[in-house]
N, C-alpha and C positions, 0 to 999 in steps of 0.2 A: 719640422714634421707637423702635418695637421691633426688636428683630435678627431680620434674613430668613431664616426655615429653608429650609433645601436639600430639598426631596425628591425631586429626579431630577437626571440630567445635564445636560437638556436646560434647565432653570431655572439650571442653574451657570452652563453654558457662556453664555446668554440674557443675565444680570448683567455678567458680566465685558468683555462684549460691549459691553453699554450704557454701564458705569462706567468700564473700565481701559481705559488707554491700549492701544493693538495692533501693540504693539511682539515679540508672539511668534505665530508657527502653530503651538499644542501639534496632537498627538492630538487625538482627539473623547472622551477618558476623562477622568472626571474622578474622582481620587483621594482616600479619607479615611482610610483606616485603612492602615499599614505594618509589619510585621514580619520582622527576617530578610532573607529573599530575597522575601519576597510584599510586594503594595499589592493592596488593594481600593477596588474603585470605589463608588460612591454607592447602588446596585442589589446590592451586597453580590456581582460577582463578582469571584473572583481571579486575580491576575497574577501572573507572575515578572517581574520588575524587571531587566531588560538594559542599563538606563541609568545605575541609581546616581546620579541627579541629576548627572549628568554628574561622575562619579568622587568625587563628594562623599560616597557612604554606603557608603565600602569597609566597614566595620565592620557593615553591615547594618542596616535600620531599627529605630530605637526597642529598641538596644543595653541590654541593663538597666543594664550599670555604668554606660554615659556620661548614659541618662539618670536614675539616678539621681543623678551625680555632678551635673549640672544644677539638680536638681530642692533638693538638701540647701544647694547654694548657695545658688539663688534665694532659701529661706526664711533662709538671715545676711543674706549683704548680694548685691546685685547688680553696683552700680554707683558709684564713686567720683570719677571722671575720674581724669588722672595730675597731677592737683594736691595728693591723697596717695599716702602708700605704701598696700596693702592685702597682706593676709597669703597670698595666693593667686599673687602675680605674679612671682614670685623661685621658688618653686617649678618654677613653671613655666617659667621663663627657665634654669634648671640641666636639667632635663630635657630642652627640647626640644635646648640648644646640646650636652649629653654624648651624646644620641641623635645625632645628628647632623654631630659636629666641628669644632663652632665655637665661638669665642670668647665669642658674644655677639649676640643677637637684638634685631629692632625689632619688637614687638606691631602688627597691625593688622588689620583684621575683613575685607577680601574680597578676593579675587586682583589685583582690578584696582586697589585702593588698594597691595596689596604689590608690583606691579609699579611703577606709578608712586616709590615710597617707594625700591627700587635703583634707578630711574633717576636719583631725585635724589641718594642715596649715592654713587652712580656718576659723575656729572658732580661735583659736589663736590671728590670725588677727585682725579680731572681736573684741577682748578685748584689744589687746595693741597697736592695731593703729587704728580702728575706735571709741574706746573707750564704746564697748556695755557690760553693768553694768555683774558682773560675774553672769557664767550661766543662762543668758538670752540668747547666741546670739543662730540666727534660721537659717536652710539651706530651702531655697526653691527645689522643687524634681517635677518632672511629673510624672504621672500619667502610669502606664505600662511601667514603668521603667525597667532597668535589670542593676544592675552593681555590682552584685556577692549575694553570697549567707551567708555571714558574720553579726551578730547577729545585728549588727546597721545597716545596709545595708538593713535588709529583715525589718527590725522596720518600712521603707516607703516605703517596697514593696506595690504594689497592687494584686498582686499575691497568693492567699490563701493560693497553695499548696506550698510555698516556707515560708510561713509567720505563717500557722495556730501551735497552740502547742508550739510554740518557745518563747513564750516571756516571763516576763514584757519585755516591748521592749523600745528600746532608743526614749526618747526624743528628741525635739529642730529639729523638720522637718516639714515642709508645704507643701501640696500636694497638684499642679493646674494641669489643661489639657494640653497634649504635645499639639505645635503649636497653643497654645492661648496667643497671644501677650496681650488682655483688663486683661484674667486672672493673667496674670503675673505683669503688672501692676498694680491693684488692689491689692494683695500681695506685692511687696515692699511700695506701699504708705501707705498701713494702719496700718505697725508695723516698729518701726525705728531699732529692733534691729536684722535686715537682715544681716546675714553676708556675705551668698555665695547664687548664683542659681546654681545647678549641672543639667548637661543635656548632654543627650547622641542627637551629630548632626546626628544623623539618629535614629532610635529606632530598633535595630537588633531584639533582641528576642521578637519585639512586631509584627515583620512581615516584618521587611526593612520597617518598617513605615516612607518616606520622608515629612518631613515640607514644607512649604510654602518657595519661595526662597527666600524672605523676612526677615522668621522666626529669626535667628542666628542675622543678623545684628539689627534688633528691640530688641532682647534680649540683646544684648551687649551694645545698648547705656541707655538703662533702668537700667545696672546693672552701667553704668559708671553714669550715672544722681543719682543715689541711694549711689551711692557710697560700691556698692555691687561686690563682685568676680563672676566673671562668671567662673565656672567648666566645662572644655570639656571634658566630657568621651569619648577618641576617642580609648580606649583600640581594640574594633573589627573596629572600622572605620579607622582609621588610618594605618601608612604606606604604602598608595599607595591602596589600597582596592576601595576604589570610585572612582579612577580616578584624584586623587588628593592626593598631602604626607600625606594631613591632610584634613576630610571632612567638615571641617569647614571654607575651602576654596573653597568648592564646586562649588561655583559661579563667582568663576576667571578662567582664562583660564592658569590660572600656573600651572607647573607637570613636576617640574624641581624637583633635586633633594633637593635643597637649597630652603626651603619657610618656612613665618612667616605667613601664612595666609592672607587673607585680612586685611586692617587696620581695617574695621568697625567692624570686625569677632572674631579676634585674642583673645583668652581664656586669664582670670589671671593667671591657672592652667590649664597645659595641662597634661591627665592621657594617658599614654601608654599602652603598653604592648602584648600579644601573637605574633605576627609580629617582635615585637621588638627584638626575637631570629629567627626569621623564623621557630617557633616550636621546636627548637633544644632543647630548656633551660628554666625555669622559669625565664625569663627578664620583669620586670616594671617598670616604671619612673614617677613621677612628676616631672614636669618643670613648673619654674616661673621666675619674675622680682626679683632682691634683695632687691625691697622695699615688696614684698610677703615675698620670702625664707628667709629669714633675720631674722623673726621670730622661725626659729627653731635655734637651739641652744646645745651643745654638753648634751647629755641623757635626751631631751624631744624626740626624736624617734630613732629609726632603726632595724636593725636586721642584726643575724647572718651571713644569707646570701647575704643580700642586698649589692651589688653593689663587687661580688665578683670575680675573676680574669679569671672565666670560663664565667661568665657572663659578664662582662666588652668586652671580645674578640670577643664572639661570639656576640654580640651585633653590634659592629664594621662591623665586616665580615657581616650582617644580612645589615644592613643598607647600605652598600657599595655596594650590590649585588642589592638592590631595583636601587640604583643609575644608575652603570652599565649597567645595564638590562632595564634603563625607564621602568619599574614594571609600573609608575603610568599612562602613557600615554598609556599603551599595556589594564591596564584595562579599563580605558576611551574608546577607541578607542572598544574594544572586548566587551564590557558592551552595548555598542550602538548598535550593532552586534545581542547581544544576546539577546535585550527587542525587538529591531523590528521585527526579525523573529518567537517570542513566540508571537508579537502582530497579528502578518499574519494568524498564530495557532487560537487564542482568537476569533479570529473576526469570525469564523465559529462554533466556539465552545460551549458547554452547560454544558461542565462540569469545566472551567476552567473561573471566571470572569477576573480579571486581571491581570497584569504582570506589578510588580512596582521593584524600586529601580536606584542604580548609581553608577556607574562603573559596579566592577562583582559580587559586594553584591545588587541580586536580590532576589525576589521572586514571586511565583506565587500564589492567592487566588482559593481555591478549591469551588467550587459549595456545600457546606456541612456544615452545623450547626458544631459550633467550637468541638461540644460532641461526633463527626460521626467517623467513621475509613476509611472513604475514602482517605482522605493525605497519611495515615499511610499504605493504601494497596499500594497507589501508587507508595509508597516507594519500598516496598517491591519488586513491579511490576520492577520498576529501577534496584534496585541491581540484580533481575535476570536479566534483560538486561546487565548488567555492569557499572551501575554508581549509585554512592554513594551521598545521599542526606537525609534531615532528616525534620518530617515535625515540625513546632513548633505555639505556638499557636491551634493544634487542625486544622484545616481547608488550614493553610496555610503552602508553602513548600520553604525552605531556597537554594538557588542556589549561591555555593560561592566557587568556583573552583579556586585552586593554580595561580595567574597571569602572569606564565612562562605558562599557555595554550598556544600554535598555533591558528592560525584560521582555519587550517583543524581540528584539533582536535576538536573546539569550534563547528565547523557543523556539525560533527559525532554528539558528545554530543547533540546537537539541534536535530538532527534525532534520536537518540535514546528516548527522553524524548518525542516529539511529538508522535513518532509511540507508546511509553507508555501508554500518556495520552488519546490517540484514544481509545484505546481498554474500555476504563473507558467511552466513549461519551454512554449516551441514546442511544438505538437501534429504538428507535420510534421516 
């Protein structure tokens, strides 16, 4: 059978329709070509990219170093499993744990395999160094969580349509309100067999929901007084995204390329990932101390692909280019940029209430019951302008453009979205 050429949208979208499962609502745009800050659609028009694959192309599409770093691989070798060594993976394992400040990382290819991967590092723990009696030990979790869609994962979702139908579901999870420091405290005092608190330092798919600047450090010395692991899901936050390597540093003024976060801040278990290839590759990591990692042990984890010789490079390359580039300082700086001029927007406005987030993971809250299609027209409203955004939560709309943007580029962008969202203002 020959391969089905593309030559309209309406033939993509038709396929995928009839073949893939419908487990997404994209847009009605259907993308082929990416560079930079743009994607072009099938019909050859262009976009600006406000989504970054959901914070996966901080480094900008079809990067040349990463993919050529990709590309010089593919042609040695690709793939080895970790039943050898290969000459790419130790590189990699020094880079990303000096970048970062840690001891020592676990390779694995996508957010929701590295979250699962600290959960089990994390209960592990649990039992053979804080000594919590078997199968008792408990993850603390917040409340409008996201940190994949994997059957233990969705077990402390609060999220219905990600949760309903799927279970029995996993045990050994506790669920308090994001950015409630009494709640969280109440929860490690009144059960000893805590092993980890997991928490994402921003809440992406709850809205760019920011905590209190408080939050992060109150939780870290609660989990150090408890003698609990604190888990940073900084899979979408991380790599330069906030304006910082890691948003869990949010509140230093470091955005260097070399940082262990705050001392008060600093995770037992840092989760990586999308960034971590600049989109090119499924790349994920846990990073810890070796009095954490120390606990795994040859065949209680891994995988095929995890920590493989395309992914070892392009990792490299991926990381090197944030460096480079002050990725993290261009979103800081462009992020500050882009909340004051939406807030200029807001302050006259009735269909738009606010405009939160840090660095260039923003968003804006829509005047409309989470159940409305107004986000969703908005959207749509954009992509015909030329920029690409997705609304999440129902009401609220995700602004997260590749951090190789210009600042002309970022006030085009700001002038296209306001002249968008005008046309959506009450006429009375």
């Amino acid at each position: 059978m020959t391969r089905t050429t593309i030559n309209s949208s309406q033939e993509a979208i038709a396929l995928e329709s009839k073949y893939g499962a419908h487990n997404y609502h994209p847009l009605p745009v259907v993308l082929k070509e990416g560079s930079g800050v743009y994607l072009w659609d099938v019909e050859g028009k262009k976009y600006y990219d406000f989504l970054s694959a959901y914070s996966a192309v901080n480094q900008g599409h079809s990067h040349p170093k990463i993919t050529q770093a990709l590309i010089d691989q593919a042609q040695k070798l690709a793939l080895t499993s970790r039943a050898f060594y290969n000459d790419q993976l130790g590189a990699y394992e020094q880079k990303i744990t000096q970048t970062f400040g840690f001891d020592k990382v676990l390779p694995m290819n996508t957010g929701a395999e590295a979250v699962e991967t600290a959960l089990k590092i994390a209960r592990r723990w649990g039992y053979r160094v804080k000594m919590i009696p078997a199968n008792q030990a408990k993850v603390i979790v917040c409340a409008n969580n996201f940190h994949g869609r994997t059957t233990t994962i969705i077990s402390f979702s609060s999220d219905p349509t990600a949760q309903k139908d799927f279970g029995p579901y996993t045990e050994g999870f506790i669920q308090i309100p994001y950015n409630d420091i009494p709640a969280l405290a109440q929860a490690l005092e009144s059960d000893p067999h805590i092993a980890a608190f997991l928490v994402e330092p921003i809440q992406g798919e709850a809205g760019v929901f920011v905590p209190d600047p408080s939050y992060l450090a109150q939780a870290r010395a609660l989990c150090t007084k408890h003698r609990v692991l604190m888990i940073a899901d900084e899979v979408q936050t991380g790599i330069a995204r906030t304006g910082n390597l890691l948003a869990t540093c949010g509140n230093c003024t470091c955005v260097e390329a070399h940082c262990s976060g705050t001392p008060e801040v600093k995770p037992d278990l840092l989760v990586l990932g999308k960034a971590l290839s600049g989109g090119m590759y499924p790349v994920s990591a846990v990073l810890a101390q070796n009095e954490v990692m120390d606990v795994i042990e040859p065949g209680s984890h891994g995988s095929t692909f995890g920590g493989n010789p395309i992914a070892a490079a392009v990792a490299v390359a991926a990381l090197e280019v944030v460096e480079q580039e002050q990725l993290a300082l261009k979103a800081r700086v462009l992020g500050e940029r882009f909340r004051s001029s939406l807030q200029r927007y807001i302050d006259g406005s009735k269909i738009v209430r606010l405009v939160r987030g840090r660095g260039l993971l923003n968003a804006i809250v829509i005047n409309d019951h989470p159940d409305g299609d107004t986000a969703w027209n908005i959207c749509v409203a954009l992509s015909h302008a030329g920029l690409l955004a997705k609304p999440t939560h129902g009401n609220i709309i995700r602004f997260a453009p590749p951090l190789v943007i210009t600042e002309e580029q970022l006030d085009e962008c700001i002038d296209i979205i306001t002249r968008t969202l005008s046309a959506f203002e009450p006429k009375s």
